[in-house]
C-alpha positions in Angstrom: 0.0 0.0 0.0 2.6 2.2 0.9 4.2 2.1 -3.3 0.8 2.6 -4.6 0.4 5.8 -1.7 3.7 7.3 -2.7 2.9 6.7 -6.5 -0.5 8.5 -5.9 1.2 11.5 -4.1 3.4 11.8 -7.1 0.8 11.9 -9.5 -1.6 14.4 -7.3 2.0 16.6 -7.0 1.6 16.9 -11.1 -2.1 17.5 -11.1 -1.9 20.0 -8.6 1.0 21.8 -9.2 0.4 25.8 -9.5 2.3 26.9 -12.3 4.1 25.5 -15.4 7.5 25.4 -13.2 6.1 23.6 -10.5 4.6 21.0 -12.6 7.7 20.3 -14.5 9.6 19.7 -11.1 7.0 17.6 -10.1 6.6 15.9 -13.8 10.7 15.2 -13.2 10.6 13.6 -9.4 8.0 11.0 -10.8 10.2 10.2 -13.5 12.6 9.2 -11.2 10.9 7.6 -8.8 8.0 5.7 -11.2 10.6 2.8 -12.5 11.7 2.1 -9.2 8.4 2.1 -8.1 6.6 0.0 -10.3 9.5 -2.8 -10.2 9.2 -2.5 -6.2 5.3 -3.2 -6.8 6.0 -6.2 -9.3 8.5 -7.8 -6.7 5.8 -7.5 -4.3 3.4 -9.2 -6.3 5.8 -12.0 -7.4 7.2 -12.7 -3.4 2.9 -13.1 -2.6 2.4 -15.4 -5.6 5.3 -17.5 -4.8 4.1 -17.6 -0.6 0.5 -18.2 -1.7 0.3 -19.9 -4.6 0.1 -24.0 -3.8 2.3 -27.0 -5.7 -1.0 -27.8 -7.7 -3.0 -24.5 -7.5 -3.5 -22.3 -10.5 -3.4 -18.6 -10.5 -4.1 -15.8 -12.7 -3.2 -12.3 -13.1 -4.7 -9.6 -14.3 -2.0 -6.7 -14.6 -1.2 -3.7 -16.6 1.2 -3.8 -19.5 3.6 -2.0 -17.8 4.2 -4.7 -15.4 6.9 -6.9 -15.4 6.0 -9.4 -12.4 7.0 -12.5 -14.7 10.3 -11.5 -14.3 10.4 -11.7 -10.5 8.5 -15.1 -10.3 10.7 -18.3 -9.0 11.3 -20.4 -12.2 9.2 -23.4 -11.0 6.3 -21.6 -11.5 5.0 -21.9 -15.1 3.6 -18.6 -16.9 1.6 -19.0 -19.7 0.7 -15.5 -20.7 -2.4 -14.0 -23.3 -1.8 -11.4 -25.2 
């Protein structure tokens, strides 16, 4: 919760930024921060599928393009993925 918050702050800090200057800072800081972010958020996701997800269960994941949770997954657990 605390990635999505701090995401959330950064994006309100764009929207409600007073003037063009302040909005370009703010436009910059979630540049630098979003990557970071989003890959913290996709390890996140992979460490909870790998504790929760059973030897015979099947899961699925719904999850924006941007995403790259595969990547983080233990390589026992098979992805099959639709485009």
């Amino acid at each position: 919760m605390d990635l999505l918050q701090e995401e959330y702050r950064l994006i309100r800090n764009i929207v409600a930024a007073p003037g063009p200057a302040d909005k370009a800072e703010a436009e910059q800081a979630y540049r630098r921060r979003s990557e970071p972010l989003l890959a913290a958020r996709d390890q996140f996701i992979a460490k909870r599928i790998d504790e929760s997800l059973k030897e015979t269960e099947v899961g699925l994941l719904f999850i924006g393009a941007s995403h790259r949770v595969i990547s983080y997954l233990p390589k026992d657990i098979e992805v099959v993925s639709v485009s």
